[in-house]
VOPARO-266280 format. One record per residue: residue in one letter; x, y, z of N, C-alpha, C in turn. Coordinates in steps of 0.05 Angstrom, whole numbers, always signed. Layout:
a_X_Y_Z_X_Y_Z_X_Y_Z
...
END
This chain:
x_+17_-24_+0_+0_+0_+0_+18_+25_+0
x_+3_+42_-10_+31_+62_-19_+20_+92_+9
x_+42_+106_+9_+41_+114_+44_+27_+139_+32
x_+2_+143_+62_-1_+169_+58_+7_+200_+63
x_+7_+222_+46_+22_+246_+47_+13_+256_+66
x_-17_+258_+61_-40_+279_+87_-62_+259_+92
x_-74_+262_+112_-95_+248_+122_-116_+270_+114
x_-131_+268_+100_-153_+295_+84_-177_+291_+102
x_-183_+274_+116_-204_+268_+142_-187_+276_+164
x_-167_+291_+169_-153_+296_+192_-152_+339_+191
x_-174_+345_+203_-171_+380_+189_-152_+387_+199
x_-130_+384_+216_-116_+393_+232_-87_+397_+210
x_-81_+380_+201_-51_+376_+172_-64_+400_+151
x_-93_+396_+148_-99_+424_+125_-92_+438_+133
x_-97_+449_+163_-103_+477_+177_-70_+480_+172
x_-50_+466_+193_-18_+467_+189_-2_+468_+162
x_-16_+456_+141_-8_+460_+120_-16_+488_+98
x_-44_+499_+106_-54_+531_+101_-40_+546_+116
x_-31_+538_+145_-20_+564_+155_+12_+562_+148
x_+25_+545_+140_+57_+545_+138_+49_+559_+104
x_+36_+547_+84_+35_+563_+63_+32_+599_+66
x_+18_+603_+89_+9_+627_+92_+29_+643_+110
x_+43_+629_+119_+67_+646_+130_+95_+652_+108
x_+94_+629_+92_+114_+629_+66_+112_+660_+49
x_+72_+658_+40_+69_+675_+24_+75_+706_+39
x_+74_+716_+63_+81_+735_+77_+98_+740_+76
x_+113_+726_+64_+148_+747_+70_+154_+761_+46
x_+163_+788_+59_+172_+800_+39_+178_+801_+7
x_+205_+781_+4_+214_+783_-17_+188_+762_-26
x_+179_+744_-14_+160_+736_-34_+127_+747_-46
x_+131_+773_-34_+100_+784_-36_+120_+809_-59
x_+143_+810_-56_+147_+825_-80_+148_+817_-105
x_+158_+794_-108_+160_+777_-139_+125_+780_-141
x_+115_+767_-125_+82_+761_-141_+67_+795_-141
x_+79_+816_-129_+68_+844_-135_+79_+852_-164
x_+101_+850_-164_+116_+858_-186_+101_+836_-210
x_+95_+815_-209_+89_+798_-225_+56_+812_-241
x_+45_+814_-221_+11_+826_-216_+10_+849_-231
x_+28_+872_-221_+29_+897_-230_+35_+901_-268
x_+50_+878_-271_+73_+888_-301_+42_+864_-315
x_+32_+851_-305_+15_+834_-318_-12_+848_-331
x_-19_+863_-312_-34_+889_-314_-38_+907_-335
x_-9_+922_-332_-4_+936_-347_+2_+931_-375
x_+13_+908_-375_+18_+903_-407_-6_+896_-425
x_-19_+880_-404_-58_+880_-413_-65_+908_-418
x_-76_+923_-399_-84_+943_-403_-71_+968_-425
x_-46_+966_-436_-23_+972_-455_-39_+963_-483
x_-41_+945_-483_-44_+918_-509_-82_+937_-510
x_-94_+933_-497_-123_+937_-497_-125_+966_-504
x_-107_+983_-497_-106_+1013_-499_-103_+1025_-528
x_-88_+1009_-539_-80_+1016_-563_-108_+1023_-587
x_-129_+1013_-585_-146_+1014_-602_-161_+1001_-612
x_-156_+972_-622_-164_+954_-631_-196_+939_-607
x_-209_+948_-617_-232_+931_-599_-252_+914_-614
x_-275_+905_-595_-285_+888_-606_-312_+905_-624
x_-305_+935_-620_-330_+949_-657_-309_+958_-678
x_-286_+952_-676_-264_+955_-695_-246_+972_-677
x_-237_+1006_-691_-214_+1020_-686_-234_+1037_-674
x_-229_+1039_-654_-232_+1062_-625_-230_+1093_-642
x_-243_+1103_-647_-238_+1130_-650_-215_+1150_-627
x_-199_+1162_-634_-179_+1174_-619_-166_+1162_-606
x_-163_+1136_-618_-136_+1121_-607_-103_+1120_-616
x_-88_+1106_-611_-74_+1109_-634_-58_+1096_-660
x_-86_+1071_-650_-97_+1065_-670_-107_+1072_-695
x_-123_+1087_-688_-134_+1102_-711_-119_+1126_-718
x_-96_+1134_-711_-80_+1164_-715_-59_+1145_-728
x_-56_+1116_-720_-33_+1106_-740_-44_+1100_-770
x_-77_+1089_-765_-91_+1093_-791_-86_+1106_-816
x_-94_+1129_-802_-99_+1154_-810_-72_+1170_-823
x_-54_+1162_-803_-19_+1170_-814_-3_+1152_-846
x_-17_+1128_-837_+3_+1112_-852_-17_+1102_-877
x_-48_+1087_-884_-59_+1088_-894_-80_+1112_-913
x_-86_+1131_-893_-116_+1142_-898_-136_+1134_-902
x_-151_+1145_-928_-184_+1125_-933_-178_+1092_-937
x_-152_+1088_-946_-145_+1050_-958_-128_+1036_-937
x_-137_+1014_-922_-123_+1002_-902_-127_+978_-924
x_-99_+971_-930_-98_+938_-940_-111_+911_-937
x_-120_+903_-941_-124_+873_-935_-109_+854_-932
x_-107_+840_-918_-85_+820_-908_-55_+829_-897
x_-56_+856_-888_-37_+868_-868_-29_+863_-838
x_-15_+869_-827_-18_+873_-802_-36_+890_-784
x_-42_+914_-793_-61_+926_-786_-94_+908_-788
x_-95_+912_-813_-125_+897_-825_-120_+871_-803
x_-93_+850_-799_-103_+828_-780_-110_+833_-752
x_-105_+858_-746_-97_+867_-721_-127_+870_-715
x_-144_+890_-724_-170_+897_-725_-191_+870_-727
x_-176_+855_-750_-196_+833_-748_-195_+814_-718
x_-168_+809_-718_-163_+801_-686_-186_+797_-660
x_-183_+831_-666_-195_+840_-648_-224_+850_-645
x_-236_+852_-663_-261_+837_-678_-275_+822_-672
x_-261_+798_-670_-273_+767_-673_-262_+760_-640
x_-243_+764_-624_-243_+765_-598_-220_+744_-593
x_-204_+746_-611_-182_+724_-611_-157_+737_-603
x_-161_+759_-604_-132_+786_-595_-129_+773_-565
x_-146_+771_-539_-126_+776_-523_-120_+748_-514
x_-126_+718_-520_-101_+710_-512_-79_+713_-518
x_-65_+710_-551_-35_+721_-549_-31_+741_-538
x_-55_+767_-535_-37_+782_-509_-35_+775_-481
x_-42_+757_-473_-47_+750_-449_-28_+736_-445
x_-19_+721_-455_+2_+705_-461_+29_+722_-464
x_+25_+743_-477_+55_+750_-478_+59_+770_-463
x_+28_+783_-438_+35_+793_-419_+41_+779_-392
x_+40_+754_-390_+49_+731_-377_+73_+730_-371
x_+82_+733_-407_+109_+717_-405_+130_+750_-393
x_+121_+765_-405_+136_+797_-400_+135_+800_-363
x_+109_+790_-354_+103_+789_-325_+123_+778_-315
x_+123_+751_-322_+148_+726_-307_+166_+727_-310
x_+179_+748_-342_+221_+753_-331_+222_+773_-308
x_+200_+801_-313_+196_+822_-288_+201_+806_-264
x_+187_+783_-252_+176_+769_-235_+206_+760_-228
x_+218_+741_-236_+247_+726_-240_+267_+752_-235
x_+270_+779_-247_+287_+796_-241_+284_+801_-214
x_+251_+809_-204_+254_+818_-180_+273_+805_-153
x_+256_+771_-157_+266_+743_-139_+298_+749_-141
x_+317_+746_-174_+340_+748_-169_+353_+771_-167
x_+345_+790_-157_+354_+814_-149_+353_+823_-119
x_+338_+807_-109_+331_+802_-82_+314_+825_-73
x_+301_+844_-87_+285_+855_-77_+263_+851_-67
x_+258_+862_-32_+244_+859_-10_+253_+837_+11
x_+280_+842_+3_+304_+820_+23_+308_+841_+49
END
């Protein structure tokens, strides 16, 4: 019979095992990596979302539409980056890859903070 880790009918190993997790998560340097992690995750979302592209096309006075407007005028290409960009975001498929690559931008932030030892 193979040994058990926790007795899950025993509340007492939860309770000791929530509160040693919960003393871990309190310390400092580790409430800084996951702030720093939180914050840059945020922002690069809210960055990515800012830009213009939504789900009724190009945001009026974004700059989005001032790059439109700069680089196209009345003719935006078909099968561009722009034109995929709008469609993207359109059809509602834009923010995983941004979510994803505000993840990944989050977790080197995240990794600098830890090996830098900030909130040591």
């Amino acid at each position: 019979m193979a040994p058990v880790l926790f007795d899950w009918n025993n509340g007492s190993q939860l309770l000791e095992l929530m509160d040693s997790f919960t003393q871990w998560l309190s310390q400092p340097h580790v409430l800084a990596v996951i702030m720093a992690w939180a914050v840059t995750f945020t922002a690069v979302c809210t960055l990515i979302l800012c830009l213009g592209f939504g789900p009724a096309g190009i945001g009026a006075g974004t700059m989005a539409a001032a790059f439109q407007s700069f680089m196209y005028g009345a003719f935006t290409p078909a099968g561009g980056i722009f034109a995929t960009l709008t469609s993207m975001a359109m059809l509602g498929t834009m923010m995983p890859p941004a979510a994803i690559l505000a993840a990944v931008i989050a977790t080197v932030v995240a990794i600098f903070v830890g090996v830098s030892g900030i909130g040591r």
